[in-house]
C-alpha positions as a Python dict, from the first residue, in 0.01 Angstrom:
ca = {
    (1, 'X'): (0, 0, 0),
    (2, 'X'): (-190, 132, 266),
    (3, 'X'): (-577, 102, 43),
    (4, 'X'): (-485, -248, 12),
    (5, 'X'): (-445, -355, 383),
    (6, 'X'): (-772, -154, 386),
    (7, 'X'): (-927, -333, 122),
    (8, 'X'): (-825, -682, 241),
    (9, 'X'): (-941, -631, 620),
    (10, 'X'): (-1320, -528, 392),
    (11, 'X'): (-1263, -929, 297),
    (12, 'X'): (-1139, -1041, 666),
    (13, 'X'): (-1468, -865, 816),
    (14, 'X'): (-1683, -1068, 586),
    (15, 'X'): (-1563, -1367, 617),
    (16, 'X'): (-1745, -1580, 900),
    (17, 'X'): (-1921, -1555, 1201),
    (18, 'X'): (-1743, -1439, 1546),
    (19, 'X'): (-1399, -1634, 1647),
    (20, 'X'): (-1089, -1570, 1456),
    (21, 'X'): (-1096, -1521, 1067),
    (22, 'X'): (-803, -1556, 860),
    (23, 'X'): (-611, -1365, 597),
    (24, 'X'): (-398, -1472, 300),
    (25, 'X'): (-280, -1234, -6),
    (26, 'X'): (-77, -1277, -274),
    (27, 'X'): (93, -1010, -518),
    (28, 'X'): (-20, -979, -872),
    (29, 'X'): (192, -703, -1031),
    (30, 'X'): (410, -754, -1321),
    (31, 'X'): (704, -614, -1424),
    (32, 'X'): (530, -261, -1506),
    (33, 'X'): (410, -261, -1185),
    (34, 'X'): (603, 24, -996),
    (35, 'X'): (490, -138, -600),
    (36, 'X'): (488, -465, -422),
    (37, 'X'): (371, -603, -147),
    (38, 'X'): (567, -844, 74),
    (39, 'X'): (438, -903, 391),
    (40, 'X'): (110, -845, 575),
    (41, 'X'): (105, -935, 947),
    (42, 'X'): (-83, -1030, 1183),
    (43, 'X'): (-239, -1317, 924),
    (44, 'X'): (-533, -1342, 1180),
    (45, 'X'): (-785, -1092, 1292),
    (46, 'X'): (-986, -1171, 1628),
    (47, 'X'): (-1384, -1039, 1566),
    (48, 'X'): (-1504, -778, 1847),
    (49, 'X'): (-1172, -609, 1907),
    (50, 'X'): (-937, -352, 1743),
    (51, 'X'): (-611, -506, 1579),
    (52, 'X'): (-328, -275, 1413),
    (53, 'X'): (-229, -403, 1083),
    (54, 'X'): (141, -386, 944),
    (55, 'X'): (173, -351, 593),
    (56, 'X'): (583, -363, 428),
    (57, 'X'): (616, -307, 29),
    (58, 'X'): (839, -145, -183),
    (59, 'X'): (826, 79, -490),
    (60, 'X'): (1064, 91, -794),
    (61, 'X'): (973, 513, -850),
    (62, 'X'): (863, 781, -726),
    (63, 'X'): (479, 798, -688),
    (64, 'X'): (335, 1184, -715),
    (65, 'X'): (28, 1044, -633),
    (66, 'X'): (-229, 722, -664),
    (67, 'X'): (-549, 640, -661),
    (68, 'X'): (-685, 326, -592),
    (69, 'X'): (-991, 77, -678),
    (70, 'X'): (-1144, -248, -439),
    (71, 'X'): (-1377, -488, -574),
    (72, 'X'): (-1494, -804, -312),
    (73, 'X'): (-1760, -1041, -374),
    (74, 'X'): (-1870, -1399, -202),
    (75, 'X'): (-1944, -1659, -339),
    (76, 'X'): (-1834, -1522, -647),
    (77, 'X'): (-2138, -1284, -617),
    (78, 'X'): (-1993, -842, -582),
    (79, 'X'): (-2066, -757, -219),
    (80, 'X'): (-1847, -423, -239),
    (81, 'X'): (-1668, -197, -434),
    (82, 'X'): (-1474, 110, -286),
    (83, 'X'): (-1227, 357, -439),
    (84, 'X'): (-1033, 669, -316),
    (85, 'X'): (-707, 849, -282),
    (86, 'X'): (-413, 689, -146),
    (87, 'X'): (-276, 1011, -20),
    (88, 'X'): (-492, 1153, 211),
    (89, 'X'): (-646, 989, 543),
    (90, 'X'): (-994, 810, 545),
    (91, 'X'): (-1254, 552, 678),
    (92, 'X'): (-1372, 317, 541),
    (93, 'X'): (-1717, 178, 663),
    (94, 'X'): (-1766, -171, 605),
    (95, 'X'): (-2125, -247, 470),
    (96, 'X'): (-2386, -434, 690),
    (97, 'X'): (-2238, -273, 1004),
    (98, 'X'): (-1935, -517, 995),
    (99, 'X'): (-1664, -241, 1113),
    (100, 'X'): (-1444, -1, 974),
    (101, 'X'): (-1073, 88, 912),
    (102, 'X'): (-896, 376, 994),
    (103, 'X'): (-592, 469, 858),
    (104, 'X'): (-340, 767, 730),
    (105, 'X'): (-306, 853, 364),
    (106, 'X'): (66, 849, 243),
    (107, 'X'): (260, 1120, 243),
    (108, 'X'): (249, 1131, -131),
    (109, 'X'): (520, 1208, -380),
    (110, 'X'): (621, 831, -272),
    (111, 'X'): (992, 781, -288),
    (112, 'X'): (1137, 467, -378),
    (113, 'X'): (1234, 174, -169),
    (114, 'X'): (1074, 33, 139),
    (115, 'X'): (745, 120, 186),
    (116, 'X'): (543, 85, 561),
    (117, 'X'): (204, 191, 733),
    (118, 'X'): (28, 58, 1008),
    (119, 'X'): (-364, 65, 1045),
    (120, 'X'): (-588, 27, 1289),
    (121, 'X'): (-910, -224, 1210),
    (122, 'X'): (-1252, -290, 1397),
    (123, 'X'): (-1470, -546, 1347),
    (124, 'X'): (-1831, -643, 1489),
    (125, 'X'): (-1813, -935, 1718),
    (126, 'X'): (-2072, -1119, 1478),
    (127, 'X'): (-2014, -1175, 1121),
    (128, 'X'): (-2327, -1305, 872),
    (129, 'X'): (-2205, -1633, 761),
    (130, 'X'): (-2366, -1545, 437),
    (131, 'X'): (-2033, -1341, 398),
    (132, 'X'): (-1804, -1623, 461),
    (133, 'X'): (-1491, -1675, 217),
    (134, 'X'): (-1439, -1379, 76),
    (135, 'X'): (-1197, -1314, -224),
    (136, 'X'): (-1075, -943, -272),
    (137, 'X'): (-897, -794, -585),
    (138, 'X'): (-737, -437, -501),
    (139, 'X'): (-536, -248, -822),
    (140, 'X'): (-377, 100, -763),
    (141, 'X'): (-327, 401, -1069),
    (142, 'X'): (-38, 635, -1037),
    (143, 'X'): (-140, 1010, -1142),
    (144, 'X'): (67, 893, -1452),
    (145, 'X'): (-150, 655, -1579),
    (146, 'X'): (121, 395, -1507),
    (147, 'X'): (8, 84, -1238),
    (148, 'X'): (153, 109, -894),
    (149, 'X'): (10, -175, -763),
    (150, 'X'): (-210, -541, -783),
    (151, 'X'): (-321, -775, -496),
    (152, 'X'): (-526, -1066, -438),
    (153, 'X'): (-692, -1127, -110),
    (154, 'X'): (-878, -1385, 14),
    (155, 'X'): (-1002, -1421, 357),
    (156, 'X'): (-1227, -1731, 515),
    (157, 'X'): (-1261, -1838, 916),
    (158, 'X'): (-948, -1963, 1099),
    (159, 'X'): (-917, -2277, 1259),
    (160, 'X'): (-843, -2308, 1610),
    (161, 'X'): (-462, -2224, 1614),
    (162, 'X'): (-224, -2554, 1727),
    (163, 'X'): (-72, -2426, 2087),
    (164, 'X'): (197, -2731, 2088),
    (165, 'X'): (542, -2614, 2166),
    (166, 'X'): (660, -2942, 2040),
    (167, 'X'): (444, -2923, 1716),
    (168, 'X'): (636, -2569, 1670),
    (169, 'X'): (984, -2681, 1730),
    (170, 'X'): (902, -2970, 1488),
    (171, 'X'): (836, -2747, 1176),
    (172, 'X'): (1122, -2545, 1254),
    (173, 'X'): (1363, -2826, 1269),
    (174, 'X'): (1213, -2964, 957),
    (175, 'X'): (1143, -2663, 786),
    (176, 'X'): (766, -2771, 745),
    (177, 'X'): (483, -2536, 557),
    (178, 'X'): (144, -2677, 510),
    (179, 'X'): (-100, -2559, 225),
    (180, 'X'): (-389, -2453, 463),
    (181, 'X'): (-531, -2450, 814),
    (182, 'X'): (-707, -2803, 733),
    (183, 'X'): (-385, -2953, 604),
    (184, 'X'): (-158, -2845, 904),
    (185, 'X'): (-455, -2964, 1103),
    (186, 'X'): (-425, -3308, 936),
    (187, 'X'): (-43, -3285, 968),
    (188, 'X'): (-38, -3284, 1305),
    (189, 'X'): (-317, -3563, 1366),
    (190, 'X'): (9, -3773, 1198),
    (191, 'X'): (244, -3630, 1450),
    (192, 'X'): (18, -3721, 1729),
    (193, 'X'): (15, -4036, 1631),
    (194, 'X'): (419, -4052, 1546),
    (195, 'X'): (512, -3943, 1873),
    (196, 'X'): (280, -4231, 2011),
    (197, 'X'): (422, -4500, 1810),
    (198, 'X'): (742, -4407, 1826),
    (199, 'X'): (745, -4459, 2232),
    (200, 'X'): (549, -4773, 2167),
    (201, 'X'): (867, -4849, 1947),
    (202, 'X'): (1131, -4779, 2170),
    (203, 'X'): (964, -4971, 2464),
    (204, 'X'): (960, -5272, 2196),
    (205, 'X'): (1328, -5219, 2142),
    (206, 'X'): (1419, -5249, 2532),
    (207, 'X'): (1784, -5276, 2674),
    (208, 'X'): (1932, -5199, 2327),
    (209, 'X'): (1805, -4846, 2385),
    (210, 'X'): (1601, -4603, 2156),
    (211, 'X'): (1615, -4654, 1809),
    (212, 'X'): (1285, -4435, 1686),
    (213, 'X'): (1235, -4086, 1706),
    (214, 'X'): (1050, -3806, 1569),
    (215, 'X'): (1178, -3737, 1200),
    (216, 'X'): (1100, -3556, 862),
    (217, 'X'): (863, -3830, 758),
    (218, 'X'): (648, -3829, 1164),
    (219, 'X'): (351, -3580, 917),
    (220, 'X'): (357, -3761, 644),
    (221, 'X'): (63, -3996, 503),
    (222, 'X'): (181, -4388, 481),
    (223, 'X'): (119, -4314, 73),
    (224, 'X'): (414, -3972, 110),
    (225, 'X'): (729, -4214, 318),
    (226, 'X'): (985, -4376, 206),
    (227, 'X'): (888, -4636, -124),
    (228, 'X'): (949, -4966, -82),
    (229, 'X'): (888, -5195, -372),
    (230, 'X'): (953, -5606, -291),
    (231, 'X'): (708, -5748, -476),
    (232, 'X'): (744, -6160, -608),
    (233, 'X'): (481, -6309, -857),
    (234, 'X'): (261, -6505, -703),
    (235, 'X'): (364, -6878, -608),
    (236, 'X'): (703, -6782, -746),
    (237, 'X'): (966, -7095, -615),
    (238, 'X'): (1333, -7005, -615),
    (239, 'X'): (1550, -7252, -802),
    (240, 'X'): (1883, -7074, -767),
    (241, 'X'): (2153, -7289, -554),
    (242, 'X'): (2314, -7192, -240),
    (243, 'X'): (2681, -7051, -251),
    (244, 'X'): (2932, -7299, -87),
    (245, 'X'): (3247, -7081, 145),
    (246, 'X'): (3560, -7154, 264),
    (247, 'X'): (3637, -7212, 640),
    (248, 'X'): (3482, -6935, 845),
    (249, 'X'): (3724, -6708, 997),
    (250, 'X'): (3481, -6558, 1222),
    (251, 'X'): (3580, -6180, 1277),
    (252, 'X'): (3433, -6003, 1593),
    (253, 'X'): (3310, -5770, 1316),
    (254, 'X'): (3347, -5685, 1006),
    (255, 'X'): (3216, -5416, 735),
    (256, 'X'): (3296, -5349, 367),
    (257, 'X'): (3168, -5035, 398),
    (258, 'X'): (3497, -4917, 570),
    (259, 'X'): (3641, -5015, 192),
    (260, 'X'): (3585, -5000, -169),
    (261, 'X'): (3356, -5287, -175),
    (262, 'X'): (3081, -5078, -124),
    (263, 'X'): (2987, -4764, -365),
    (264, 'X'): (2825, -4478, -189),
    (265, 'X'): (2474, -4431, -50),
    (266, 'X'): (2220, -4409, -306),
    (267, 'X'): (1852, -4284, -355),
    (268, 'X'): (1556, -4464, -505),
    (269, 'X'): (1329, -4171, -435),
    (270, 'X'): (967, -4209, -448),
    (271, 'X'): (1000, -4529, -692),
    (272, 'X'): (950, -4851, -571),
    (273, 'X'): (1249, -4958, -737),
    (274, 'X'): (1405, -5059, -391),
    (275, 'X'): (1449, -5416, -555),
    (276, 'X'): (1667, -5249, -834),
    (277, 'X'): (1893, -5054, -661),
    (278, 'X'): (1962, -5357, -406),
    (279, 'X'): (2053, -5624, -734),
    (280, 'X'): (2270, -5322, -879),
    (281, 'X'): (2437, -5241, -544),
    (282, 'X'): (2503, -5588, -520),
    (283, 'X'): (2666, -5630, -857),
    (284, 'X'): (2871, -5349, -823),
    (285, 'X'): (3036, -5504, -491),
    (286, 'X'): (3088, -5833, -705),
    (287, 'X'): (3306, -5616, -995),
    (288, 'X'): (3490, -5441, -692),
    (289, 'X'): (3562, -5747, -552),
    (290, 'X'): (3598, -5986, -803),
    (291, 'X'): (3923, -5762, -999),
    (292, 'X'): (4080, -5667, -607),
    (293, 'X'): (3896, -5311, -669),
    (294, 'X'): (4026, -5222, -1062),
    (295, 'X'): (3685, -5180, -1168),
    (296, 'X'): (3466, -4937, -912),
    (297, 'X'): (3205, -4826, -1136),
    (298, 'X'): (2839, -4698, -1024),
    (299, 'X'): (2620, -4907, -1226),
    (300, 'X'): (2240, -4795, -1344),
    (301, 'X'): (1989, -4899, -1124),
    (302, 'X'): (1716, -4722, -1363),
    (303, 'X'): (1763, -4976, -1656),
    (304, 'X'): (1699, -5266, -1461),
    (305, 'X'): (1355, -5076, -1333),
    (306, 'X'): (1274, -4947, -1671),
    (307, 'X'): (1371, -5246, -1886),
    (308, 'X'): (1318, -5550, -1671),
    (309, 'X'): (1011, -5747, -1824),
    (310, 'X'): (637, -5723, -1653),
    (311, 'X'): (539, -6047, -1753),
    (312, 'X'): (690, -6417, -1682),
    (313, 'X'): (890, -6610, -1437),
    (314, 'X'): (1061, -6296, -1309),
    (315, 'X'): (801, -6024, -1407),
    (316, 'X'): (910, -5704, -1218),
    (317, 'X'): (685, -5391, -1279),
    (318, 'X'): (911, -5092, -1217),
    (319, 'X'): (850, -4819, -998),
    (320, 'X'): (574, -5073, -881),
    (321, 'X'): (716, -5343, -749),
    (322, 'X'): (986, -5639, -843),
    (323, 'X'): (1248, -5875, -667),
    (324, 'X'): (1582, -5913, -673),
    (325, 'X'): (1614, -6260, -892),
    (326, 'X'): (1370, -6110, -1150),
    (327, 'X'): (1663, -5828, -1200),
    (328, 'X'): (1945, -6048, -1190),
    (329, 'X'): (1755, -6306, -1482),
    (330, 'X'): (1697, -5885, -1706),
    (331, 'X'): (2071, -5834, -1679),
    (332, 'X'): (2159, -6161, -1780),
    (333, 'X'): (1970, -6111, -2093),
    (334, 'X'): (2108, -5769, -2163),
    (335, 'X'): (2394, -5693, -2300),
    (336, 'X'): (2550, -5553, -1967),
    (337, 'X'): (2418, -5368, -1676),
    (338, 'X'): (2530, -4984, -1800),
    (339, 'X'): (2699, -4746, -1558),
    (340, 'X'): (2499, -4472, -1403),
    (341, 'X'): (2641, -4201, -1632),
    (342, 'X'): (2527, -4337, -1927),
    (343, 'X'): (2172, -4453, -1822),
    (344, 'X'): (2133, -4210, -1493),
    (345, 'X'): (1872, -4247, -1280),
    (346, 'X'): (1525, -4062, -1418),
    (347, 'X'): (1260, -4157, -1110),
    (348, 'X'): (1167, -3849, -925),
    (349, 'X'): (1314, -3797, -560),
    (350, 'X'): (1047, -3597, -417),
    (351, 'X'): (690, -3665, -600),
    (352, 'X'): (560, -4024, -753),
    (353, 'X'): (538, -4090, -1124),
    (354, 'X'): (508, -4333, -1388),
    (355, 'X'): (813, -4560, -1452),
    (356, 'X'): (1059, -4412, -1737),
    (357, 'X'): (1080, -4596, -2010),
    (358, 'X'): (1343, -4841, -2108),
    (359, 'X'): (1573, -4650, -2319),
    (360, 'X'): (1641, -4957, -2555),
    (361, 'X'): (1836, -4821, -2800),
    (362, 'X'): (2083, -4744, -2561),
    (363, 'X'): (2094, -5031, -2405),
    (364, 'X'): (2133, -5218, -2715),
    (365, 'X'): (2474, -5030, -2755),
    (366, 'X'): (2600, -5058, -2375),
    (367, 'X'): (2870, -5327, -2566),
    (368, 'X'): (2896, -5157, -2907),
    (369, 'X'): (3065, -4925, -3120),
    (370, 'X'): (3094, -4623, -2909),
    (371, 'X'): (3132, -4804, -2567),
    (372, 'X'): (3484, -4665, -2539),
    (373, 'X'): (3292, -4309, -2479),
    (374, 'X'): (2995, -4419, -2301),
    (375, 'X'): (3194, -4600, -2021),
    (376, 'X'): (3199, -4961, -1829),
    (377, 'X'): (2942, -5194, -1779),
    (378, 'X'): (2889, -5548, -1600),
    (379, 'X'): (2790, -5857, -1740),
    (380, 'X'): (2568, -6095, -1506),
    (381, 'X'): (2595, -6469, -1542),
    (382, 'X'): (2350, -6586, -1278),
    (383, 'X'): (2356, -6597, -901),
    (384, 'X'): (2337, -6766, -582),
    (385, 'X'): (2178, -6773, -230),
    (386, 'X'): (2413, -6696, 34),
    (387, 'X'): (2179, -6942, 230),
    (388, 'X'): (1884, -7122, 188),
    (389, 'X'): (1601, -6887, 154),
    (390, 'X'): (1278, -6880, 360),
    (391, 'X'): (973, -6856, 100),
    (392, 'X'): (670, -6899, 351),
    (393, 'X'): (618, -6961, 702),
    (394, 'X'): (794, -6747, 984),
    (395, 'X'): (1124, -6791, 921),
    (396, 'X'): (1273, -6815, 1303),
    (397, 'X'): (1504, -7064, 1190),
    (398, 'X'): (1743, -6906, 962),
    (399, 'X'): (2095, -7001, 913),
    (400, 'X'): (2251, -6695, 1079),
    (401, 'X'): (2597, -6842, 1145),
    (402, 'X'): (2595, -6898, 740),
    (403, 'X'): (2475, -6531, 698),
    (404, 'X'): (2738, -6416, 896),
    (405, 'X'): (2995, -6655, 682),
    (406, 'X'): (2872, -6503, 383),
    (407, 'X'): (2902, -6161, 520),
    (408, 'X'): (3254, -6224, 550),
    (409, 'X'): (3303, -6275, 189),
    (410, 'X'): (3104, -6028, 34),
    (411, 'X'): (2822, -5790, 119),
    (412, 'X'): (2447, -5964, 11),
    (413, 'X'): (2185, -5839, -120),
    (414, 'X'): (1872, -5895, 159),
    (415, 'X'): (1518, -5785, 114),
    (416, 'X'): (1360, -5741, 466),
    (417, 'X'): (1035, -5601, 615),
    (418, 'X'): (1083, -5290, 648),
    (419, 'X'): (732, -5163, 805),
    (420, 'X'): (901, -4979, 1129),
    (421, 'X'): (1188, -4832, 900),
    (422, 'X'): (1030, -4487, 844),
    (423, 'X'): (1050, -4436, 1244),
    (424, 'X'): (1430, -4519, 1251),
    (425, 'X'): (1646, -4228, 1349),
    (426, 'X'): (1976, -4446, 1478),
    (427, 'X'): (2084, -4703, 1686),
    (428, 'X'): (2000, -5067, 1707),
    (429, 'X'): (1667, -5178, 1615),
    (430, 'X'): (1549, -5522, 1809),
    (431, 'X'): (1374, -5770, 1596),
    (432, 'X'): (1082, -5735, 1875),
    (433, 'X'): (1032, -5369, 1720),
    (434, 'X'): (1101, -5446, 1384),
    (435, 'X'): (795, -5780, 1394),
    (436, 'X'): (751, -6016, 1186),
    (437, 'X'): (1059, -6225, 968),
    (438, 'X'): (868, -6423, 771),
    (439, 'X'): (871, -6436, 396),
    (440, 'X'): (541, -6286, 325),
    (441, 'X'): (659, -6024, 543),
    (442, 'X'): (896, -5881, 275),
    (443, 'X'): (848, -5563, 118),
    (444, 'X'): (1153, -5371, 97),
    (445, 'X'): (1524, -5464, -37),
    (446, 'X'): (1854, -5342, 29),
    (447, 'X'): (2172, -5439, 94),
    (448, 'X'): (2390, -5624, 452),
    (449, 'X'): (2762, -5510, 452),
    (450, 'X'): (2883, -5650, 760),
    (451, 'X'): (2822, -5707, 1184),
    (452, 'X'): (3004, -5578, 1485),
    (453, 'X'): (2995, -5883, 1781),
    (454, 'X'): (3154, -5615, 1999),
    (455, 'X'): (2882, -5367, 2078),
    (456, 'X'): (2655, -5347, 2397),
    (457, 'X'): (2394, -5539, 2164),
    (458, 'X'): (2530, -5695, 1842),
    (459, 'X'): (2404, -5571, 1528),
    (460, 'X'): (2380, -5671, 1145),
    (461, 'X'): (2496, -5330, 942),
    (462, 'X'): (2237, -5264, 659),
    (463, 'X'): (2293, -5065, 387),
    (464, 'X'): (1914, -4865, 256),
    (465, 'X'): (1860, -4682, -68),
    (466, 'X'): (1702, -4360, 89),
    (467, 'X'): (1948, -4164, 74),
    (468, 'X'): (2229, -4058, 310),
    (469, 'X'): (1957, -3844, 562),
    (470, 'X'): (1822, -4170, 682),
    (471, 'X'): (1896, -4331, 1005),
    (472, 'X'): (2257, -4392, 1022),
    (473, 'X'): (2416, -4214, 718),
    (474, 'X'): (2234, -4397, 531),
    (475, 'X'): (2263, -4703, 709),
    (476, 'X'): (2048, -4916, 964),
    (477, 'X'): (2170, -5167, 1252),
    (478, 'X'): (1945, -5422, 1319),
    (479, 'X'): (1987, -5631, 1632),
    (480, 'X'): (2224, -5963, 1525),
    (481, 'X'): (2051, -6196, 1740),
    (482, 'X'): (1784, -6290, 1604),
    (483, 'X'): (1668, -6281, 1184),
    (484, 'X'): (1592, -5923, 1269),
    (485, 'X'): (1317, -5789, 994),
    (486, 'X'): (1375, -6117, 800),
    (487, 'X'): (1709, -6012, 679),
    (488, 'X'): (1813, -6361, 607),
    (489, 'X'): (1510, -6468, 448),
    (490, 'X'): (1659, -6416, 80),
    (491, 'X'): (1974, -6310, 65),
    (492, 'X'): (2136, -6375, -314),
    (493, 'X'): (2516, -6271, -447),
    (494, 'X'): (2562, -6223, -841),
    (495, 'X'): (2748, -6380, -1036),
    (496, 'X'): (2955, -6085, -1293),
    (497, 'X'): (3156, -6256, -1587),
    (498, 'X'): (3508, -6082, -1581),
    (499, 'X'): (3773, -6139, -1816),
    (500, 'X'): (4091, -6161, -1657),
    (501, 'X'): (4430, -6324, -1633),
    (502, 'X'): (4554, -6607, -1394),
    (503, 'X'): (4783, -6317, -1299),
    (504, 'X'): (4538, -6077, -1286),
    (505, 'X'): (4317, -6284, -1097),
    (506, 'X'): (4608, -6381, -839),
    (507, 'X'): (4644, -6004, -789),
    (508, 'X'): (4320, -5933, -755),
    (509, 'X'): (4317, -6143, -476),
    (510, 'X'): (4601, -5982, -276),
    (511, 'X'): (4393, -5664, -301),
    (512, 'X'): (4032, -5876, -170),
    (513, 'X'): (4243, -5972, 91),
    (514, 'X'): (4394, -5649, 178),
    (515, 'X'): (4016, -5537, 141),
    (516, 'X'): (3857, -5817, 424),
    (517, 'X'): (4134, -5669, 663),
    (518, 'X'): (4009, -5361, 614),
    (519, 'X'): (3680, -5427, 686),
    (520, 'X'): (3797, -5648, 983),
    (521, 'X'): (4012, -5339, 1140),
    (522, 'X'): (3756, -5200, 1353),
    (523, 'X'): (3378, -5194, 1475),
    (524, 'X'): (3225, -4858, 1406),
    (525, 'X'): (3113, -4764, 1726),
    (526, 'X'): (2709, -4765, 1790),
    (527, 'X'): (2548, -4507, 1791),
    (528, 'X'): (2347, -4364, 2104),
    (529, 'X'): (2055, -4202, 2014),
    (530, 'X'): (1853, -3931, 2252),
}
């Protein structure tokens, strides 16, 4: 244990010229390996000045005694080679006059278990940068003949350590590691630069209060948030009609959230397959509602992404981009929309990848043989706009009193712009700080549940697809207003074929009702975000 601190601190003298050099080390034993190393602190050494090394290991046997070998070299050229006996004392003089290290040989036999030394190490205040990045390989022999131990070191100049308290309390709240000096480095140029929009945000969103803080996402690069995915062939012209409701009752609020209406909070991950998961979410709500809440069944989100076509009309490209119409027109040619157990959802959650592939043979059987086992399914017939859409301009003059209406029926599927989204921590977010509503504007889809009249600012309630960590549970509140982010730009409800029973269908109804009241019974309160 103790040759290899010395042999790595050989690496950390050679690797740059005065300031602060850096070390990093990695165990390379395998299983036959009797000792490991697990932790070698400080992980910087300061040229000029004495630092005391601690070294912690363990060993699996006893150790009578060990000798030990170091090899360096720079730029993949040998600079050094050293060897000696690991229990006795000794100095080792670095070549070119770098330094030396002084430590105390172990008091040898070694018993097993934890393993610690300390060591004291000077360095010159000037290193040759000729001996910059350094990469070390240490292996120790037991008097047995059997390996005690194998480390790689590699040392290289330090950059100028971040002395931000609120950079620090930022990766310990979100448990952040970076991959090198450089990349923390970048990392925190993107915090900088959060924390600046984020006020610029909040100063936007005015008497409603705060809506944007610091989060997970405040380091990441715009290509590493939250996927998106609304994307509508070019000069594409809706043809669908608009959906004609009953007298408005006009609730102070109402959310279907607060029933069965609504299936849980899902995840799209890093697919754009936002436009997916919004047309499923929505046809799900439309089999709840439409049988009084009989038939509940998570439906598959990954077929439609997988199997919708590229080309045509209502080409959607998968994790790539596609709209909500272009899914509804794939299910309608399918033989049902299959529930999520059957066709689960393949996208990664954490890293981007290709689209899966349509599994067509299964979906070719969602209605056969063996559907008893593989479970439910919905059948889409078309749908309709819950008002007329907005395909180009700015869209300021929305029918919001209609999107409300519709609200009250059903939940809608909405696709939005969603550019200020990644920023949202809770609260109600003002279409000032959101910007623009117009059409070409959209980029992101998702789903509106309900409004609450009765808070300090009135907000739409918005269902996302990024899981239950973002903003509020899941959720987003965007101020009611106004066509905050363009939510009422294209908002569509499916239409799912069910086959049921003038009684069934009179029951069903008692339920729906039962349902609204629900969802009528109270305005979850806002929250206040600080």
């Amino acid at each position: 244990m103790k040759t290899v601190l010395g042999a790595s601190l050989l690496g950390l003298a050679a690797a740059s010229e005065g300031g602060t050099l850096k070390l990093t080390w990695s165990d390379c034993g395998d299983s036959s390996t009797h000792g490991h190393i697990t932790s070698l602190t400080p992980a910087t050494v300061t040229l000029g000045t004495k630092t005391t090394l601690a070294g912690k290991g363990t060993v699996d046997e006893a150790i009578q005694g060990a000798s030990y070998k170091v090899s360096a070299k720079a730029g993949g050229v040998p600079v050094f080679t050293h060897s000696g006996d690991a229990c006795g004392p000794d100095t080792i003089k670095l070549p070119l006059g770098l330094g030396e290290i002084d430590f105390k040989g172990f008091s040898c036999p070694i018993s097993p278990g934890a393993v610690e030394l300390d060591l004291d190490l000077t360095l010159a205040a000037a290193i040759p940068s000729s001996m910059a990045k350094v990469a070390i390989s240490l292996t120790a022999a037991a008097t047995s003949g059997d390996k005690a131990l194998c480390v790689n070191i590699n040392t290289g100049p330090a950059l100028d350590a971040i002395a931000d308290p609120e950079w620090d309390a930022y990766k310990a709240k979100h448990k952040k590691h970076y991959a090198s000096d450089a990349d923390e480095k970048n990392r925190y140029e993107l915090f900088k630069k959060s924390q600046t929009r984020v006020a610029h945000l909040n100063k936007l969103n005015g008497k409603a209060g705060p809506a944007f803080g610091l989060n997970w996402m405040s380091d990441r690069f715009a290509e590493e948030k939250h996927k998106t995915g609304h994307k509508k062939p070019k000069g594409w012209v809706p043809t669908a009609p608009v959906k004609k409701f009953g007298a408005a009752r006009s609730p102070p609020s109402i959310n279907w959230r607060d029933t069965e209406a609504v299936t849980a909070i899902k995840n799209q991950g890093q697919c754009g397959s936002c436009w997916a998961f919004s047309a499923t979410e929505a046809i799900e709500s439309q089999m709840i509602l439409g049988t009084g809440g009989k038939l509940a069944i998570a439906l598959a989100p990954q077929q439609i992404a997988s199997c919708a076509p590229s080309t045509g009309t209502y080409g959607c490209q998968g994790c790539n981009g596609g709209f909500t119409e272009g899914a509804y027109e794939y299910v309608k040619s399918a033989p049902g929309l299959a529930n999520s157990f059957y066709i689960p959802y393949e996208q990664s959650l954490t890293e981007t990848q290709a689209t899966a592939a349509c599994p067509t043979a299964k979906v070719a059987q969602i209605d056969g043989e063996m559907q008893e086992l593989s479970g439910g399914y919905a059948q889409v017939t078309g749908y309709k706009y819950a008002i007329p859409p907005c395909t180009s301009g700015g869209c300021t003059n929305q029918d919001l009193k209609g999107f409300a209406a519709a609200l009250e029926e059903t939940p809608l599927s909405i696709c939005v712009n969603a550019g200020a989204w990644n920023d949202y921590t809770g609260g109600v977010m003002t279409s000032a700080a959101c910007g623009p509503m117009g059409a070409d504007y959209q980029d992101h889809c998702v789903m509106a549940t309900g409004f609450n009249t009765t808070a300090p600012t009135p907000y739409w309630i918005v269902r996302n697809s990024w899981a239950s960590t973002f903003g509020e549970e899941g959720y987003i509140y965007l101020e009611m207003a106004e066509n905050t982010c363009g939510l009422a730009d294209d908002a569509t409800i499916p239409e799912v074929k069910l086959d049921m029973s003038e009684k069934e269908v009179a029951e069903a109804a008692i339920r729906r009702e039962a349902m609204y009241q629900r969802a009528t019974q109270y305005a979850r309160p806002q929250a206040v975000v600080v």
